[in-house]
C-alpha positions as CSV (number, residue, x, y, z in Angstrom):
1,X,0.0,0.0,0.0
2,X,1.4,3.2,-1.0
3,X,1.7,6.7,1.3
4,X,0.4,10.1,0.3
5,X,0.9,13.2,1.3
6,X,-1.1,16.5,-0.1
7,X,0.2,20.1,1.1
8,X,0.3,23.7,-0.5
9,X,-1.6,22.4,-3.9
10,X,1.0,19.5,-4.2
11,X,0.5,15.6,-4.2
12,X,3.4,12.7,-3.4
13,X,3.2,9.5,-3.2
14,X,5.8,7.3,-1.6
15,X,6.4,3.2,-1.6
16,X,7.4,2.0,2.0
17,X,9.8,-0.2,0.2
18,X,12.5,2.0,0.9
19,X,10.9,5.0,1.2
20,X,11.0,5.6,-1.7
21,X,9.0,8.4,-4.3
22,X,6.6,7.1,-6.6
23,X,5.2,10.5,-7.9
24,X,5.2,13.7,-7.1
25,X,2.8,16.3,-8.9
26,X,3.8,20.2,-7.4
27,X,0.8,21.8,-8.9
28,X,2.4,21.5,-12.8
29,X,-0.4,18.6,-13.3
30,X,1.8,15.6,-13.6
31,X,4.5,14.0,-12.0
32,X,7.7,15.6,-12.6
33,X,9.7,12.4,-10.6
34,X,9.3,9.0,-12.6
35,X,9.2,6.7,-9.8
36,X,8.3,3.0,-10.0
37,X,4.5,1.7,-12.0
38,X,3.6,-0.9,-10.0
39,X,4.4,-3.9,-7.5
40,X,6.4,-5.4,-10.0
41,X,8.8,-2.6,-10.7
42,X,9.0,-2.0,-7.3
43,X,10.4,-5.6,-6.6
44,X,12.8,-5.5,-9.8
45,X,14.5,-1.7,-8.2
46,X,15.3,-1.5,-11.7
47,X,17.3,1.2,-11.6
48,X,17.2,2.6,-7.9
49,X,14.4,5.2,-8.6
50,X,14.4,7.2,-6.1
51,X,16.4,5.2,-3.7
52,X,17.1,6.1,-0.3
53,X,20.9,5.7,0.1
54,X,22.3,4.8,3.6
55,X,24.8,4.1,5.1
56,X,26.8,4.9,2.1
57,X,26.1,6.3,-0.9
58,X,26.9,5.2,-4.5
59,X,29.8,1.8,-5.2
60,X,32.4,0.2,-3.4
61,X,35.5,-1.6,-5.2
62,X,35.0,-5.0,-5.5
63,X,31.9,-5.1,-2.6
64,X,34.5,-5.0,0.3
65,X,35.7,-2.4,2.6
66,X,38.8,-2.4,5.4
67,X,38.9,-0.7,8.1
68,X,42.0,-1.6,10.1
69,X,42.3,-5.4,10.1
70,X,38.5,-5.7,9.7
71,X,37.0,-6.5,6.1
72,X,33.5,-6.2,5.7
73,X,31.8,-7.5,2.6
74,X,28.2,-5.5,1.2
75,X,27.3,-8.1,-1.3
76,X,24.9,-9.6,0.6
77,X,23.2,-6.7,1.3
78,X,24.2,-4.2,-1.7
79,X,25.4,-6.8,-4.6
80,X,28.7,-7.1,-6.7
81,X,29.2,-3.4,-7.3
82,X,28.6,-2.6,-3.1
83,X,25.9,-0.4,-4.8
84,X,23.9,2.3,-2.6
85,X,23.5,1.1,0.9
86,X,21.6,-1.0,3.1
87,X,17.9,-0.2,2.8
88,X,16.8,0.8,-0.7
89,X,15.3,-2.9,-0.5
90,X,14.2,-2.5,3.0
91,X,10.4,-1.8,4.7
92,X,9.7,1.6,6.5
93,X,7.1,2.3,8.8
94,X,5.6,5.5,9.0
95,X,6.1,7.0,12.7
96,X,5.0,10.1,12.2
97,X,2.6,11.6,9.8
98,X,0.2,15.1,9.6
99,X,-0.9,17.4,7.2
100,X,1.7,18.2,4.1
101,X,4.2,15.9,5.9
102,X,5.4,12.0,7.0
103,X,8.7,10.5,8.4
104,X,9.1,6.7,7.6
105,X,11.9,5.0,9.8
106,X,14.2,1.6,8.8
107,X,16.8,-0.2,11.2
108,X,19.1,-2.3,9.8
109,X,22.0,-4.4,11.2
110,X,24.8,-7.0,9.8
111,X,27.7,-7.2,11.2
112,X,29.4,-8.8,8.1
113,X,28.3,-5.9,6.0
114,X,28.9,-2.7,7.9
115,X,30.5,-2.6,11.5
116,X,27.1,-1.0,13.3
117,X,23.7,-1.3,13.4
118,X,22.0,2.5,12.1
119,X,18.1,3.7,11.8
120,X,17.5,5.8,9.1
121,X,15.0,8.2,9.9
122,X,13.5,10.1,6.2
123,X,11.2,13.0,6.8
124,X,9.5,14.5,3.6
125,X,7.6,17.9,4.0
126,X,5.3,19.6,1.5
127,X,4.6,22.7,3.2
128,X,6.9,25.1,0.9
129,X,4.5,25.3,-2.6
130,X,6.5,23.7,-5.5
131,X,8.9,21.8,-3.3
132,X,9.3,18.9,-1.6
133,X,11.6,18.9,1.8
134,X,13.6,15.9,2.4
135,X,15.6,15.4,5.8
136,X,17.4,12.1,6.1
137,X,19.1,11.4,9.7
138,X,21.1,8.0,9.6
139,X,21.9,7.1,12.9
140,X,25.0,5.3,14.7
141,X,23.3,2.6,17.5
142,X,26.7,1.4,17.7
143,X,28.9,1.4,20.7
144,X,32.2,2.9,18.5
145,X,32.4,5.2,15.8
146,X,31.5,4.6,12.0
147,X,31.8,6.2,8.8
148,X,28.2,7.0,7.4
149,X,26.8,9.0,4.8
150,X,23.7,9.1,2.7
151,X,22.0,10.3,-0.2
152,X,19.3,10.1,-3.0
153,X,18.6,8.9,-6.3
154,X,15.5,10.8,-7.6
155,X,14.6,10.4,-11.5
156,X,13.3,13.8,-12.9
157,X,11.3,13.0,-16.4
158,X,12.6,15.1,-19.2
159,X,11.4,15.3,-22.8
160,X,14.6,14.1,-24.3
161,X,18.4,14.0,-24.1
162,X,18.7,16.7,-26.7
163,X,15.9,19.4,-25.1
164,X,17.3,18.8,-21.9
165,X,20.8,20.1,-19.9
166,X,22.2,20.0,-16.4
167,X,23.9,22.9,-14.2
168,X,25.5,22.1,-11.3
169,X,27.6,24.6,-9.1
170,X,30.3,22.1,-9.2
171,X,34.5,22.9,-9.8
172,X,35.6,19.5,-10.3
173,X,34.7,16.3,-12.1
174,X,35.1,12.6,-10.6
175,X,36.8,10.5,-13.0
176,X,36.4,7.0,-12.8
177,X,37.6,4.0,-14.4
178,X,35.3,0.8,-16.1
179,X,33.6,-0.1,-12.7
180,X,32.7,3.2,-12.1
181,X,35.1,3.6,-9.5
182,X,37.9,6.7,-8.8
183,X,41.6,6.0,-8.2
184,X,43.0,6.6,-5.8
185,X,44.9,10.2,-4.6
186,X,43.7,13.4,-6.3
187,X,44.1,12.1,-10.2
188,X,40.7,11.3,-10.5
189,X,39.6,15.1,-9.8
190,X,39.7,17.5,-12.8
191,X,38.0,20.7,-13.7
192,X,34.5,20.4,-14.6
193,X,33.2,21.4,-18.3
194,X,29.4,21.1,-18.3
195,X,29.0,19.3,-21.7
196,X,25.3,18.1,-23.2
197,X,23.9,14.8,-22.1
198,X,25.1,11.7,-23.6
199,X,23.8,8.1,-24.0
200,X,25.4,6.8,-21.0
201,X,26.4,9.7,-18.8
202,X,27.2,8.5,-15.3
203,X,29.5,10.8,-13.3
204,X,29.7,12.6,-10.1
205,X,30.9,16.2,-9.3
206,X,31.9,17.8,-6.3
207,X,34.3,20.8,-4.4
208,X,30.8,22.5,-4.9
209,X,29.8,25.9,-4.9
210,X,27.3,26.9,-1.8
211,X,25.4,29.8,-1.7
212,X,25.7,32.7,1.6
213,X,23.1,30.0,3.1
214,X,25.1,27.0,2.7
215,X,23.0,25.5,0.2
216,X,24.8,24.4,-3.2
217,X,21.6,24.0,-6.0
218,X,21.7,21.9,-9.6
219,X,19.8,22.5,-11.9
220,X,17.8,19.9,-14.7
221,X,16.2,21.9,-17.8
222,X,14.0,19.3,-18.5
223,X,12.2,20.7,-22.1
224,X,8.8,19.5,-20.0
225,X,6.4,22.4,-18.5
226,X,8.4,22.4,-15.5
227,X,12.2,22.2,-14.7
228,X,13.6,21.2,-11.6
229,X,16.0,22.5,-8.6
230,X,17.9,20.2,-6.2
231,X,19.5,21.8,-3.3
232,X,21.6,20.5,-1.0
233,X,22.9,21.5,2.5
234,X,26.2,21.2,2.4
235,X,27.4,23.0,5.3
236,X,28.6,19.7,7.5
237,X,29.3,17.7,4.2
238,X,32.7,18.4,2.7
239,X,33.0,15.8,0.3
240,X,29.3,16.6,-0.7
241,X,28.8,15.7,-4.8
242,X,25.9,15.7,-7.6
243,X,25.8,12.7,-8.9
244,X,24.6,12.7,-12.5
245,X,23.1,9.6,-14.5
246,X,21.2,9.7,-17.8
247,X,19.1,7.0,-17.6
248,X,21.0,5.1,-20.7
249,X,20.7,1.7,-18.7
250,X,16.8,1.9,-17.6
251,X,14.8,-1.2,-18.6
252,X,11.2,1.2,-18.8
253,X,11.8,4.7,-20.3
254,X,15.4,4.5,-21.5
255,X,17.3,8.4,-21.3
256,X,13.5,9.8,-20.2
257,X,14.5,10.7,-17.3
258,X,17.4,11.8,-15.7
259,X,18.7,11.0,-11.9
260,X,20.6,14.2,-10.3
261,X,21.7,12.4,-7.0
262,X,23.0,14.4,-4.1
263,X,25.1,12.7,-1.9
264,X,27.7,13.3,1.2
265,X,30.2,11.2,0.1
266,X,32.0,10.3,-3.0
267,X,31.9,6.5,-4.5
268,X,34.4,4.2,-2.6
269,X,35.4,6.7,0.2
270,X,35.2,3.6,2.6
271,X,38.5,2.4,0.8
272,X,40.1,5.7,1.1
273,X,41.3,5.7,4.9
274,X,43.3,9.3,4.8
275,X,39.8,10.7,4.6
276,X,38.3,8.6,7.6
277,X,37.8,11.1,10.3
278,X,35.9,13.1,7.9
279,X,32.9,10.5,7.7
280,X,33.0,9.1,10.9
281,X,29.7,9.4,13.3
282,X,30.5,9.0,16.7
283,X,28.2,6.2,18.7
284,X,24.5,7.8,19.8
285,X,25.0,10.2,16.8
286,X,23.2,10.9,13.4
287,X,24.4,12.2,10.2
288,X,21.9,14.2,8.7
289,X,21.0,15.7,5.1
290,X,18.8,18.2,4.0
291,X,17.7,18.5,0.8
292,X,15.0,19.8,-1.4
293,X,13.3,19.3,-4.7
294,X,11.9,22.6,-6.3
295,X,10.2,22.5,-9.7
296,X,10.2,26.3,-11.2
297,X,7.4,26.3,-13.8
């Protein structure tokens, strides 16, 4: 059974399958997010629309992490690429819910897979007209610290690769190499040339440009009635990115929509122990995200 939430002339509707967003109309008169059609689609995650991603965000090399003399392996929870956390697959339960807003909380644990249990807590807000606020707190209910972050994957429709284009306050580019994965050191960061879509875009950008508030905000031009801002609070987030993807792999609507992810960490940043201390949570603690969705129409 789905969740919906009205508020300031705007309708979403969420899966508890992850919390994720099956549609969101912000008064344009369609859904500008193109979530998942159905309980099939939902079961398949084709694609991660939408996904909620926690404890980490985006791949890890090979599925397996170190930290010290520990390994920990994520493909029994996140597959052969380590791909996007622990709980796009799991069940929420709504805790709290009123008018133009819910919060659906997960708790996951295995010990094999990440080296604490955390409860992700996702509040989504529609009292701001033509925008959706999303707040995702991942908590550590460890006893020692961990490294968490978290993220999103919405899909935004567009009316085609060539109508569409993507700007994103960002200074540098994330190369990576055929498993979607950065080397290591700084030789994977270059300067960032905003370019128009391709086929099979899938990149990340980060050292991003905030605003006086703190906020850094992308873009998607979509060619549709509407176009669409993602903001990001990146104030507590220093290795905060956009991930881009143009939909070139989708099994429904291939390169009709386009995922502009944000994210607090970059792909892999488990496996890059010089940057520890920067995502580590201490036990009791939450990382939390704010983000929002605008559409401008």
């Amino acid at each position: 059974m789905s969740i919906q939430i009205a508020g300031s002339q705007q309708s979403l509707e969420l899966t508890p399958i992850g919390a994720a967003i099956l549609s969101w109309d912000p008064g344009v008169g369609y859904s500008v997010i193109d979530g998942y059609r159905g309980e099939q689609e939902i079961a398949e995650l084709d694609g991660y629309r939408n996904a909620v991603l926690a404890p980490w965000c985006n791949r890890i090399r090979d599925a397996l992490w170190r930290e010290g003399e520990t390994q920990y392996d994520t493909r029994p929870t996140s597959g052969p690429e380590g791909l996007h956390g622990m709980v796009y697959d799991q069940p929420f339960t709504v805790t709290q819910s009123g008018e133009g807003y819910a919060v659906l909380e997960c708790a996951v644990e295995n010990p094999t897979v990440f080296p604490v249990p955390v409860q992700v807590s996702v509040r989504y807000d529609l009292t701001t007209p033509r925008q959706i606020g999303i707040r995702i707190c991942v908590r550590n209910d460890g006893d020692r610290p961990a490294p968490l972050g978290a993220g999103l994957h919405p899909y935004f429709r567009i009316a085609g690769l060539d109508q569409a284009h993507v700007e994103v306050p960002a200074a540098k580019r994330i190369v990576v190499n055929e498993a979607l994965i950065p080397d290591p050191g700084n030789a994977p960061f270059v300067d960032y040339e905003p370019a128009p879509f391709e086929l099979d875009d899938d990149f990340a950008t980060t050292d991003l440009q905030a605003g006086e508030d703190g906020w850094a905000r992308a873009r998607l031009v979509t060619g549709l009635a509407a176009d669409v801002e993602v903001g990001m609070d990146v104030r507590q987030h220093p290795l905060a990115n956009f991930h881009v993807y143009s939909g070139g792999m989708l099994a429904r609507d291939t390169n009709l929509s386009v995922a502009l992810e944000p994210c607090t960490q970059w792909a892999d940043v488990f496996n890059r122990p010089e940057l520890a201390e920067r995502i580590m949570t201490q036990p009791g603690q939450s990382l939390t995200l704010d983000v929002t969705y605008t559409a401008i129409f």
